[in-house]
Backbone bond lengths (Angstrom), bond angles and torsions (degrees), N, CA, C in turn:
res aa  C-N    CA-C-N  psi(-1)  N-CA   C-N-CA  omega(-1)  CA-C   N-CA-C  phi
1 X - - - 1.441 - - 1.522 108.15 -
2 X 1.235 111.94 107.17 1.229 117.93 -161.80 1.951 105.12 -68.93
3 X 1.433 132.59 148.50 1.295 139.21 153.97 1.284 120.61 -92.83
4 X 1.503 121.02 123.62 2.113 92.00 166.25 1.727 79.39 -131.77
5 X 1.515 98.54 154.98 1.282 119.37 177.28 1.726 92.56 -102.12
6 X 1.191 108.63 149.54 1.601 125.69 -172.89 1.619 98.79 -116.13
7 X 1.487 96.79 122.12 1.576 124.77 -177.37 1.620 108.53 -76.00
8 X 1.479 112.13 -31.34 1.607 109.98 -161.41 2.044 92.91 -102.64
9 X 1.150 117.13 140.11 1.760 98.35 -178.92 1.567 90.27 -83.73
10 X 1.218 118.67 142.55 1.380 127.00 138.67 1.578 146.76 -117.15
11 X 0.950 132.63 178.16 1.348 113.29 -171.44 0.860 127.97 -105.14
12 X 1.997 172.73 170.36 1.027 143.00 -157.29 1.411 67.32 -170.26
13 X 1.447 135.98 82.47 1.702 136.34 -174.60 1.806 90.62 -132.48
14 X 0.909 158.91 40.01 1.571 164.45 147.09 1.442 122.51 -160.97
15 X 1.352 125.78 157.82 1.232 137.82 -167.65 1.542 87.84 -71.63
16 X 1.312 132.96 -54.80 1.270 131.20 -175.18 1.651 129.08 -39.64
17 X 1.562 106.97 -33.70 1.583 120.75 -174.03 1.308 88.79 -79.28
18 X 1.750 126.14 -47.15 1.633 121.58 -159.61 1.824 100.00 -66.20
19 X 1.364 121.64 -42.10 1.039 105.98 -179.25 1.783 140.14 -79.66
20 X 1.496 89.81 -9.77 1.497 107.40 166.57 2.017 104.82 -68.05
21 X 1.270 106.23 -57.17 1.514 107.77 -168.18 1.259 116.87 -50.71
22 X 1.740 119.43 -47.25 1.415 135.35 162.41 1.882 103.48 -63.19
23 X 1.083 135.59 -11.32 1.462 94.34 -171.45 1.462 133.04 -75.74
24 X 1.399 107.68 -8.67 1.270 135.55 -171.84 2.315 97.21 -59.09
25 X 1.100 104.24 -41.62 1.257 124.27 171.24 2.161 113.93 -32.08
26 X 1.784 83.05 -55.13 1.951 92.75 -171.82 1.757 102.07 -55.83
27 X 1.352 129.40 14.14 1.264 112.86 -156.90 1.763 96.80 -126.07
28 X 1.403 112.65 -13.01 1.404 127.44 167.07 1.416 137.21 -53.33
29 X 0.972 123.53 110.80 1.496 120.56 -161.05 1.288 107.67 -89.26
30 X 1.118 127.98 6.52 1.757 137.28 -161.36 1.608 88.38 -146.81
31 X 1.226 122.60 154.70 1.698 158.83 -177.49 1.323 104.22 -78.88
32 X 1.644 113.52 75.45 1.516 105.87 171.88 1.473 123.77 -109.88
33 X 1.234 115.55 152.71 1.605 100.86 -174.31 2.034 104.39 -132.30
34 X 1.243 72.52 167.75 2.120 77.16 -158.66 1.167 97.79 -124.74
35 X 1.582 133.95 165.89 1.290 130.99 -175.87 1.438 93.88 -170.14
36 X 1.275 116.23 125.10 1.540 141.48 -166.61 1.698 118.82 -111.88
37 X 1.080 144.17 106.62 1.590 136.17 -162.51 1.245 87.89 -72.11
38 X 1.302 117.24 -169.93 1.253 147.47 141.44 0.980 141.75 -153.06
39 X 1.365 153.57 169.24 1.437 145.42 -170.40 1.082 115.14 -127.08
40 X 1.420 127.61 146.49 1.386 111.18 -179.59 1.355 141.71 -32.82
41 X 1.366 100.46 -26.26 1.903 109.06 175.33 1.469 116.26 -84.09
42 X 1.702 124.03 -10.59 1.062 150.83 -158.90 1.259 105.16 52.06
43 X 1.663 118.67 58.72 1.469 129.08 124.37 1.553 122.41 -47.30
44 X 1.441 94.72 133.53 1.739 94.09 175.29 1.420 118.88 -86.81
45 X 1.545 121.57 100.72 1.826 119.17 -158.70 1.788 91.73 -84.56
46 X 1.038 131.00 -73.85 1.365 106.12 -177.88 2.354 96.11 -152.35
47 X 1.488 94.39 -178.85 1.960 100.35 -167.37 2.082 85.38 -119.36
48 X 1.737 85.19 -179.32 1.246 111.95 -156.72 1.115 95.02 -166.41
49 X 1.440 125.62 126.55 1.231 113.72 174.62 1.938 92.78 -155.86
50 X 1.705 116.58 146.03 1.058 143.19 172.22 1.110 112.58 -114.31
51 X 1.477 114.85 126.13 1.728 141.35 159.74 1.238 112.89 -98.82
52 X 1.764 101.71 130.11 1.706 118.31 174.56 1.092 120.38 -69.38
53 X 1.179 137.39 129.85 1.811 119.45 134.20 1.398 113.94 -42.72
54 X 0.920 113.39 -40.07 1.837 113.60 -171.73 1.699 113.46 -90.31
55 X 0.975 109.58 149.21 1.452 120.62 167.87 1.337 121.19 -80.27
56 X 1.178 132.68 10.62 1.619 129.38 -170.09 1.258 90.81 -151.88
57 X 1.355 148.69 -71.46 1.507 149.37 170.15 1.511 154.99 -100.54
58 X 0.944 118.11 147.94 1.483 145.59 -152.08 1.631 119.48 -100.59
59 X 1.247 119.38 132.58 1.456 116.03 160.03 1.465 120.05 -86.30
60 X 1.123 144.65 119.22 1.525 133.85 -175.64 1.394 114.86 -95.68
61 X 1.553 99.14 84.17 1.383 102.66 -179.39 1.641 124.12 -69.87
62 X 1.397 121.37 110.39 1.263 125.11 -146.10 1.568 110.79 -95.40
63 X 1.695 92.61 -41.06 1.164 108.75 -171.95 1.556 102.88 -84.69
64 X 1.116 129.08 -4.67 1.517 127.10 157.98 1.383 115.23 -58.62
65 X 1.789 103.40 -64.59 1.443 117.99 174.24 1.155 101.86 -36.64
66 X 1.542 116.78 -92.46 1.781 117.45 -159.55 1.833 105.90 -37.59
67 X 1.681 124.16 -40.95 1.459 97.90 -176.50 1.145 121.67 -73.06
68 X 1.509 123.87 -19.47 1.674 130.38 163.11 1.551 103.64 -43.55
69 X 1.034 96.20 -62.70 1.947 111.95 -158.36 1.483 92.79 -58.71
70 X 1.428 120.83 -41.15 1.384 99.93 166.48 1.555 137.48 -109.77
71 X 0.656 110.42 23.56 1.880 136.02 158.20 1.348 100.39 -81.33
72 X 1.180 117.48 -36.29 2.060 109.73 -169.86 1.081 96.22 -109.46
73 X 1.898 128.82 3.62 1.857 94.78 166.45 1.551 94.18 99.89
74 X 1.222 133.79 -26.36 1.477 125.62 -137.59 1.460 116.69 -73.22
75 X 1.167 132.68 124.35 1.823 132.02 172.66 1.253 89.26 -78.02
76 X 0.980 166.12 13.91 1.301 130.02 154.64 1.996 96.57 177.04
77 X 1.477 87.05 167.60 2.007 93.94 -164.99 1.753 94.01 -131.36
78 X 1.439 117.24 147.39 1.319 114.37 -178.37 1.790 80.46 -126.01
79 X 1.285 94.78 138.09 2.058 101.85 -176.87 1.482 86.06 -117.80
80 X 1.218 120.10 158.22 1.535 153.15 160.66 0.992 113.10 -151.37
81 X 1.328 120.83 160.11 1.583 150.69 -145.01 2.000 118.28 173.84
82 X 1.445 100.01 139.35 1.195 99.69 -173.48 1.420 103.73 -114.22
83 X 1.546 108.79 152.08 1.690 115.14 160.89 1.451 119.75 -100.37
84 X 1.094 122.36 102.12 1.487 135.04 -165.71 1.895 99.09 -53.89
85 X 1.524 107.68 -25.28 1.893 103.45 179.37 0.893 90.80 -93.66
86 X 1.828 147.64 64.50 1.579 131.83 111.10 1.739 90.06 91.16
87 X 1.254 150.89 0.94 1.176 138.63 -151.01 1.579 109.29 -146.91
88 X 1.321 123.42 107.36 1.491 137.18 -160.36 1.665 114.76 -57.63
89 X 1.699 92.11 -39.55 1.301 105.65 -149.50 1.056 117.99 -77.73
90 X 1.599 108.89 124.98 1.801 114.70 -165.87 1.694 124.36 -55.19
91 X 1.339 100.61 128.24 1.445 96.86 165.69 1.452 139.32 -75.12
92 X 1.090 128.43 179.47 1.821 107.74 -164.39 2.001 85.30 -89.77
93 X 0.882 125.37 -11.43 1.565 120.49 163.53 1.682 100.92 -61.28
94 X 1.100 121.97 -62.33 1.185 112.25 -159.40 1.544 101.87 -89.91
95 X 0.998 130.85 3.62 1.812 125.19 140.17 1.237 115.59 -62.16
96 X 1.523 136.24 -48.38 1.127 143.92 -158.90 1.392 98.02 -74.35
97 X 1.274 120.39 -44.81 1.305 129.10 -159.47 1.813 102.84 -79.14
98 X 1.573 107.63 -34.15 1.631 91.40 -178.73 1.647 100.22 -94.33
99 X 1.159 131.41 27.39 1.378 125.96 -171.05 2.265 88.69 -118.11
100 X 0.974 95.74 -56.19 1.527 88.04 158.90 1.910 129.05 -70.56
101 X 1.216 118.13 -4.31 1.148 101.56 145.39 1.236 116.65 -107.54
102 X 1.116 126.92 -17.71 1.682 112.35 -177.74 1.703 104.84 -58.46
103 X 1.516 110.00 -34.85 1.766 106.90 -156.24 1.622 90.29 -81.34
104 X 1.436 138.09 -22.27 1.393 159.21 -149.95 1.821 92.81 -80.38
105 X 1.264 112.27 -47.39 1.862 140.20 -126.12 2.148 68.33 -116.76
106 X 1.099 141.13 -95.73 1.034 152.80 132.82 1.384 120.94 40.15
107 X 1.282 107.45 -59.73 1.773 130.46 152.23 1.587 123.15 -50.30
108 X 1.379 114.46 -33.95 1.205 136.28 -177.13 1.160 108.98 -92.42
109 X 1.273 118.19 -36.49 2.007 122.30 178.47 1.808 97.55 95.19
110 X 1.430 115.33 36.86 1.012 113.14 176.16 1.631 109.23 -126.12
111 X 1.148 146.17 128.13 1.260 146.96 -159.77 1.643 103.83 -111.46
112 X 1.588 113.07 151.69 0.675 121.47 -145.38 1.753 85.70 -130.18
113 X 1.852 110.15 83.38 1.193 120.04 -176.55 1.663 127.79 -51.40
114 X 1.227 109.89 -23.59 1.799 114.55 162.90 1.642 91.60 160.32
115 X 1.907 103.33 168.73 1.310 111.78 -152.01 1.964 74.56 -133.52
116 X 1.251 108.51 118.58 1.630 113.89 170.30 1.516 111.18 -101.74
117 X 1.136 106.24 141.76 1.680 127.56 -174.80 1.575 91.52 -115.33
118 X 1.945 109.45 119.29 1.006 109.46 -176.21 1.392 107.23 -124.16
119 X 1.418 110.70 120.06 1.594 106.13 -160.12 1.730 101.45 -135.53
120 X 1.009 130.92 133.77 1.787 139.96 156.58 1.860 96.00 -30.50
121 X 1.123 135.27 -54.69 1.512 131.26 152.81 1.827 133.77 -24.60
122 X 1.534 99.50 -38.39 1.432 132.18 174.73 1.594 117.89 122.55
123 X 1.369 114.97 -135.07 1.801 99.10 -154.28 1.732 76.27 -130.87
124 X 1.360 97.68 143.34 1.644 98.72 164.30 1.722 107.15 -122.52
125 X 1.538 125.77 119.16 1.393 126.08 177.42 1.433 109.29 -88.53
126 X 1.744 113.05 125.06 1.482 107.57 164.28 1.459 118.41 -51.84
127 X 1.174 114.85 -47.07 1.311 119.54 -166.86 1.903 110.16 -67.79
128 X 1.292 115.85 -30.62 1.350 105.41 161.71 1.749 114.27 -83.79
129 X 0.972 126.35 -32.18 1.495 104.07 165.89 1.450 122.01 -93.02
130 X 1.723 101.08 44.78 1.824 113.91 155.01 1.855 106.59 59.82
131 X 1.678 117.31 19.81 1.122 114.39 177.36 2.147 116.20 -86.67
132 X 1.548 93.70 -19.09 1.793 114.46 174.56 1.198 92.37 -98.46
């Protein structure tokens, strides 16, 4: 699971910037998922991102996340993930899965700013359909 630390700061301050950075994702033919720090100002401190073997599922490596999130300092992590079948809309896997990291992320005092579903269909935000 590759790390890169980001040289230029940027900001990750609207739903609009998170879905530009992830869109590159809807074009994936394999189940990848991305994970973005942040800093209290919602500086972007550095990404993380996992590639499937499988086309439909994912391991949610958690305990990766939380040591990123805290190696970089981070108040809070925005995760995205794509559905390679064209279709945004979260599965009760991928509820389960951001409800165990948010409470995971939570423990740490680090919040878990929204979980994007990035699909050729379009983007679905937990946090706008009141699931964060």
């Amino acid at each position: 699971m590759p790390l890169e630390a980001l040289d230029a700061p940027r900001r990750l301050n609207d739903p609009a910037a998170a879905v530009a950075l992830f869109a590159c994702l809807a074009d994936e033919t394999t189940e990848v998922m991305a994970f973005v720090y942040l800093a209290a100002d919602e500086r972007v401190l550095g990404m993380r991102h996992a590639r499937s073997a499988s086309v439909d599922r994912l391991v949610l490596p958690i305990r990766d996340i939380a040591a990123d999130a805290l190696a970089f300092g981070a108040a809070a992590v925005v995760m995205a993930h794509n559905h390679p079948s064209g279709d945004p809309a979260p599965s009760s896997a991928d509820r389960e899965a951001t409800r165990l990291l948010a409470r995971a992320l939570a423990t740490l005092d680090i919040r878990l700013a929204d979980h994007l579903i990035v699909a050729r269909g379009g983007v679905t935000s937990f946090r706008r359909l009141g699931l964060l």
